[in-house]
GUKOL-737758 format. One record per residue: x, y, z of N, C-alpha, C, O, CB in turn; residue in one letter. Coordinates in nm, 3 decimals. Glycine has a CB too. Example, Ala and Ser with C-alpha at 12.3 -4.5 7.8 and 13.67 -1.06 7.14 Angstrom:
% GUKOL-737758
[site [1.319,-0.569,0.780],[1.230,-0.450,0.780],[1.320,-0.330,0.780],[1.424,-0.332,0.846],[1.131,-0.447,0.905],'A']
[site [1.285,-0.225,0.708],[1.367,-0.106,0.714],[1.290,0.003,0.787],[1.341,0.114,0.804],[1.408,-0.060,0.572],'S']
END
This chain:
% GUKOL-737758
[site [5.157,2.681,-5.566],[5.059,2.612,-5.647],[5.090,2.642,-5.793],[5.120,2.754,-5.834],[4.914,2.654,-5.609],'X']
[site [5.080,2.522,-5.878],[5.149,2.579,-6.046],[5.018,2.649,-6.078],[4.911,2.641,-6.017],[5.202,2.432,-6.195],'X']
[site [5.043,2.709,-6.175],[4.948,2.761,-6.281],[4.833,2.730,-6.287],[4.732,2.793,-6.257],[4.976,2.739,-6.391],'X']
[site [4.863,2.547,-6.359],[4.701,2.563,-6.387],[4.655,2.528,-6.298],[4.561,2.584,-6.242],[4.632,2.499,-6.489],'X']
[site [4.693,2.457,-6.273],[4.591,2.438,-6.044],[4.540,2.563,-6.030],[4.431,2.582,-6.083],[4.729,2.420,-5.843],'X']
[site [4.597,2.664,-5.964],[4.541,2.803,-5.967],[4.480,2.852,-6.066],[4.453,2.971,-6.051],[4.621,2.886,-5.949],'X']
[site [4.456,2.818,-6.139],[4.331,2.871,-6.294],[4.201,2.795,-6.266],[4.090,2.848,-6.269],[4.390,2.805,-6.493],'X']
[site [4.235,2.602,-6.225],[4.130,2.566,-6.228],[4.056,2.570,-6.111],[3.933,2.571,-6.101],[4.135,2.470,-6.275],'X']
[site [4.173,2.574,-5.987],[4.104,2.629,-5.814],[3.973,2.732,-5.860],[3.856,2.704,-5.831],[4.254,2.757,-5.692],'X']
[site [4.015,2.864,-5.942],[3.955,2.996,-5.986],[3.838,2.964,-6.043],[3.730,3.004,-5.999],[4.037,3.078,-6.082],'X']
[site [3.851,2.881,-6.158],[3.732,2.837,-6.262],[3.611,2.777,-6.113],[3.505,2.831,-6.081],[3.805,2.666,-6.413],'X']
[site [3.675,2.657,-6.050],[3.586,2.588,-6.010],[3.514,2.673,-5.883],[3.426,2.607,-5.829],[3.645,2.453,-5.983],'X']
[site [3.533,2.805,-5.827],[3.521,2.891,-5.727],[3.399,2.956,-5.806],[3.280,2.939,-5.781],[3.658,2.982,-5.684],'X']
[site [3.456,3.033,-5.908],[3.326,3.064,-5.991],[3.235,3.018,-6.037],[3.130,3.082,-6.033],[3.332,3.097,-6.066],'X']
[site [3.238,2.901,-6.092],[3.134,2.831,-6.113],[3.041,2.788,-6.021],[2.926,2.807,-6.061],[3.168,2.746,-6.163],'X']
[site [3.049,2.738,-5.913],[2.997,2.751,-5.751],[2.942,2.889,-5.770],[2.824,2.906,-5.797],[3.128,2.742,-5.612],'X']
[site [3.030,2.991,-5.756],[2.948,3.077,-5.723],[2.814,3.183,-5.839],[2.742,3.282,-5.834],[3.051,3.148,-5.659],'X']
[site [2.855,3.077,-5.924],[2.737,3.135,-6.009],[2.625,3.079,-5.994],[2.523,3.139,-5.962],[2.752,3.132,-6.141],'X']
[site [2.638,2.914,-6.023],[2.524,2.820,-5.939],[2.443,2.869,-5.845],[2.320,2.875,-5.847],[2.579,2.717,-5.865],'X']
[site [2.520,2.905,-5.757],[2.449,3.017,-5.607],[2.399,3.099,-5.642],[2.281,3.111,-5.608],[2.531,3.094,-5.501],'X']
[site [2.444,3.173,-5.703],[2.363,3.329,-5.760],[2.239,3.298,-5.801],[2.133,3.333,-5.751],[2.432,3.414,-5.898],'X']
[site [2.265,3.201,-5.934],[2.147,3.206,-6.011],[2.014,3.071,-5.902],[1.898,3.049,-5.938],[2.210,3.147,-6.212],'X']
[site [2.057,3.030,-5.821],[1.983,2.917,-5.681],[1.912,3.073,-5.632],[1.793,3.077,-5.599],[2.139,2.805,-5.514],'X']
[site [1.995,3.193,-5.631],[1.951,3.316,-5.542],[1.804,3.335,-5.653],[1.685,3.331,-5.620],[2.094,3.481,-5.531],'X']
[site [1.856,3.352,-5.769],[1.755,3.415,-5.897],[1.820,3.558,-5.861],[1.762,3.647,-5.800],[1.544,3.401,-5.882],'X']
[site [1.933,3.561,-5.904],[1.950,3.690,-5.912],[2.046,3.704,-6.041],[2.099,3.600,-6.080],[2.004,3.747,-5.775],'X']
[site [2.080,3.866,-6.135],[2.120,3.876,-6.214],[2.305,3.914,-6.153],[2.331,3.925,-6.033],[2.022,3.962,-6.291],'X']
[site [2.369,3.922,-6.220],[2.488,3.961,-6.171],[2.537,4.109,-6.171],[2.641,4.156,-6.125],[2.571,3.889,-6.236],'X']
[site [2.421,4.175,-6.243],[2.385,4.354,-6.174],[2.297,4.352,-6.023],[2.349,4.423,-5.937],[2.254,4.462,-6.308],'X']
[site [2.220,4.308,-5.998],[2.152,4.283,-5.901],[2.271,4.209,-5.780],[2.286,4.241,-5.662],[2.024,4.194,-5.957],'X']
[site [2.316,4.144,-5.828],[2.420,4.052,-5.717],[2.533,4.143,-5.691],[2.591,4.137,-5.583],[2.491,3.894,-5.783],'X']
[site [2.570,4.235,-5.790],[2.715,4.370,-5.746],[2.631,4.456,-5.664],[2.675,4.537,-5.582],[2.801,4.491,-5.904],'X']
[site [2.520,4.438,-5.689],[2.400,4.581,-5.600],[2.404,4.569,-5.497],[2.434,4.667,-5.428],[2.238,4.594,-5.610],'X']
[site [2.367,4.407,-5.421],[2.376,4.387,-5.297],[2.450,4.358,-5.308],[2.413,4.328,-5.422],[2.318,4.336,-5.227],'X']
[site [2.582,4.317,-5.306],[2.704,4.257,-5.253],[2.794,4.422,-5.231],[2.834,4.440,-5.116],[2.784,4.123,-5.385],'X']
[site [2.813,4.490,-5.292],[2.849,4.636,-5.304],[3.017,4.612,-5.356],[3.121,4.656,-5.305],[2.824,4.732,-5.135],'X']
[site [2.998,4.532,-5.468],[3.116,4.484,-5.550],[3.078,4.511,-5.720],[2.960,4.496,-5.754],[3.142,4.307,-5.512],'X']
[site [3.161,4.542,-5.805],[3.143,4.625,-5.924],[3.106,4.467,-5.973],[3.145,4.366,-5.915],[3.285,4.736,-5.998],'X']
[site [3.022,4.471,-6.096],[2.936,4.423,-6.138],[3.034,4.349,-6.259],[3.006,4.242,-6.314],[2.818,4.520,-6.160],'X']
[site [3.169,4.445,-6.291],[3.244,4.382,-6.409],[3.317,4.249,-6.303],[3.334,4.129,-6.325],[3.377,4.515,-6.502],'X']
[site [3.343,4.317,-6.209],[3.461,4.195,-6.073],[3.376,4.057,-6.050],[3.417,3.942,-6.034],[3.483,4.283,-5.854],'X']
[site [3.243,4.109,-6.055],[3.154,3.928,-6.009],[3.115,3.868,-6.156],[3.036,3.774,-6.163],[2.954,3.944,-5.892],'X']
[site [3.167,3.920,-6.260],[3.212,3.844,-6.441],[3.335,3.765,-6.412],[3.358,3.644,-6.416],[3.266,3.981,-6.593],'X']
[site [3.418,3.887,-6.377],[3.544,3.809,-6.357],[3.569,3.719,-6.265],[3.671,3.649,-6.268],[3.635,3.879,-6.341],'X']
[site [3.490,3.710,-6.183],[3.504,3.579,-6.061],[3.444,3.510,-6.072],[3.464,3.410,-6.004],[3.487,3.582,-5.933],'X']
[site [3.308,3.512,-6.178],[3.238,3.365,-6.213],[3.328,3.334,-6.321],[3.311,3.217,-6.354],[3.064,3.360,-6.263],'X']
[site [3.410,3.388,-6.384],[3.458,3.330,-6.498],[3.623,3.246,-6.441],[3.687,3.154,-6.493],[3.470,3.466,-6.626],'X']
[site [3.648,3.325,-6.322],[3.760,3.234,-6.289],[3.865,3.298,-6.301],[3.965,3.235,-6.269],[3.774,3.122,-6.362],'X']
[site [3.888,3.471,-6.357],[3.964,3.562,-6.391],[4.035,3.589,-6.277],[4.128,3.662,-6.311],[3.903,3.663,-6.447],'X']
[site [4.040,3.563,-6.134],[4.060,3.689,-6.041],[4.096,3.574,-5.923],[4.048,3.461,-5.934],[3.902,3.817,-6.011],'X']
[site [4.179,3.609,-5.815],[4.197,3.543,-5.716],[4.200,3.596,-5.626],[4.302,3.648,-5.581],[4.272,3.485,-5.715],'X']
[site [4.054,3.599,-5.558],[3.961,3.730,-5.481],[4.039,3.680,-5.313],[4.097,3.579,-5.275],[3.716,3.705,-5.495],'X']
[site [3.999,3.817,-5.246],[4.089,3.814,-5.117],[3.938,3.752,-5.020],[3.821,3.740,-5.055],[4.177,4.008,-5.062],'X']
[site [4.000,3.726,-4.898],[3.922,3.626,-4.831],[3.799,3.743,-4.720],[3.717,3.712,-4.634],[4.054,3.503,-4.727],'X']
[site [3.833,3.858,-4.767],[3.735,3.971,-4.734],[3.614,3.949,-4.812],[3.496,3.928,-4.785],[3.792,4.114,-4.766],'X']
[site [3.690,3.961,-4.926],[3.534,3.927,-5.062],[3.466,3.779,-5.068],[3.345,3.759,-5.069],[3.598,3.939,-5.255],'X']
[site [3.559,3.688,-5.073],[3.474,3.536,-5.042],[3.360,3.580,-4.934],[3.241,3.568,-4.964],[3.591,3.394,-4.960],'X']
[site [3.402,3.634,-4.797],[3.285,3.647,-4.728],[3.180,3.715,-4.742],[3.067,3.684,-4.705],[3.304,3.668,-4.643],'X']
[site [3.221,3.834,-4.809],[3.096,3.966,-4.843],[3.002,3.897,-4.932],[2.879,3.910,-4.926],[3.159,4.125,-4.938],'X']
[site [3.102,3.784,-5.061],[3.010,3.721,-5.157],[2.911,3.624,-5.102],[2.793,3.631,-5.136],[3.085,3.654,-5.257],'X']
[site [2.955,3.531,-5.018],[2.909,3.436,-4.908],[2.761,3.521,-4.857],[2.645,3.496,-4.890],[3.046,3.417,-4.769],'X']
[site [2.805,3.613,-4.778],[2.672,3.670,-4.699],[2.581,3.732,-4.787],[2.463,3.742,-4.757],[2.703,3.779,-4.588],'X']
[site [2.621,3.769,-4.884],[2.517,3.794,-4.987],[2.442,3.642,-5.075],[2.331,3.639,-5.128],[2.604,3.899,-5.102],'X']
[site [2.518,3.553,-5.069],[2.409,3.458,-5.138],[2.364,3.330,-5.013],[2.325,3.214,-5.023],[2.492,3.375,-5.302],'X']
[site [2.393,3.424,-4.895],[2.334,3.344,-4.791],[2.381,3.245,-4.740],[2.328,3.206,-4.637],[2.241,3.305,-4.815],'X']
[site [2.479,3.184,-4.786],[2.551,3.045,-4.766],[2.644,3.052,-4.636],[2.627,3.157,-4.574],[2.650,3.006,-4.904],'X']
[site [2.714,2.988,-4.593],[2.874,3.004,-4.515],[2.940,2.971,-4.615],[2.910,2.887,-4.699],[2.924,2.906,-4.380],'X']
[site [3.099,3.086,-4.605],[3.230,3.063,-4.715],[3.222,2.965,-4.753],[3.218,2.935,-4.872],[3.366,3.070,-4.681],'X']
[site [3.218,2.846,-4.602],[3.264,2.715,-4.682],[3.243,2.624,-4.774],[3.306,2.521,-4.800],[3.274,2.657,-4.637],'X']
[site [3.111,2.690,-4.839],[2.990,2.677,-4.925],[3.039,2.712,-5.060],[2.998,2.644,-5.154],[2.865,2.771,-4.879],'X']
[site [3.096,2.777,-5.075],[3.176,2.826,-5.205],[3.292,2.786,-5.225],[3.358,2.875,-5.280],[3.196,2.954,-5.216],'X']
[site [3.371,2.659,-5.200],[3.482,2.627,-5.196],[3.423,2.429,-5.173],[3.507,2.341,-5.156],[3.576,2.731,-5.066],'X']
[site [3.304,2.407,-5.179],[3.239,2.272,-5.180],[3.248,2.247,-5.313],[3.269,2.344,-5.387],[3.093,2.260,-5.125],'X']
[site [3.235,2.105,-5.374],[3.225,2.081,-5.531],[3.081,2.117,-5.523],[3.009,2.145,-5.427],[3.265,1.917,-5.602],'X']
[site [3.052,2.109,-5.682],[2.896,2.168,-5.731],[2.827,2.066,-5.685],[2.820,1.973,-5.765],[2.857,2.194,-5.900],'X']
[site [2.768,2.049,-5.571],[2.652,1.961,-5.515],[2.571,2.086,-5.416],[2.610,2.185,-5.355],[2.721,1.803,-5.412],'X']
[site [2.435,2.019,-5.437],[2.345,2.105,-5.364],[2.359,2.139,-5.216],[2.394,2.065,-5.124],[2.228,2.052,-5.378],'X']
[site [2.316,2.295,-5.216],[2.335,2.346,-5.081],[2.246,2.343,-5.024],[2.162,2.422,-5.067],[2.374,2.452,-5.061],'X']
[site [2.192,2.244,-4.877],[2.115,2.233,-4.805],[2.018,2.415,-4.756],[1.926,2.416,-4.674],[2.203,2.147,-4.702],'X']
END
C-alpha cells in the first residue's frame, strides 16, 4: 500500500474512532482507563499517527462497545 493510502487508511480509522468515543461521552483519559491503553497511544490513533495491531482494534472495539467492523465503516451512524 503507498504512503499516502496508509496515512489516509490511519487518519480515517481515527477519526471513526473518535466519533465513537465521544457517541461513548467519554474523555480520552477515561477511554486509556478502560481500554488499559496509554492515554498518549489513543492521541496518536485518533490522530492517525500509528498503525495499531489487530489485538488493539479489538480491545478498542470492546471498549466503545461496537464490533471491529465498526471502526473500519465510513463515518455513518452506528446502529
Amino acid at each position: 500500500m503507498e504512503k499516502t493510502r496508509r496515512a489516509a487508511v490511519q487518519r480515517a480509522f481515527g477519526d471513526r474512532m473518535r466519533m465513537l468515543r465521544h457517541r461513548l461521552g467519554v474523555s480520552q483519559d477515561e477511554f486509556a482507563l478502560r481500554s488499559g491503553l496509554h492515554r498518549t497511544y489513543i492521541g496518536a490513533v485518533e490522530r492517525g499517527e500509528c498503525n495499531i495491531s489487530l489485538v488493539n482494534v479489538v480491545r478498542i472495539a470492546e471498549t466503545l462497545e461496537v464490533p471491529p467492523a465498526a471502526l473500519l465503516e465510513e463515518a455513518e451512524p452506528v446502529g
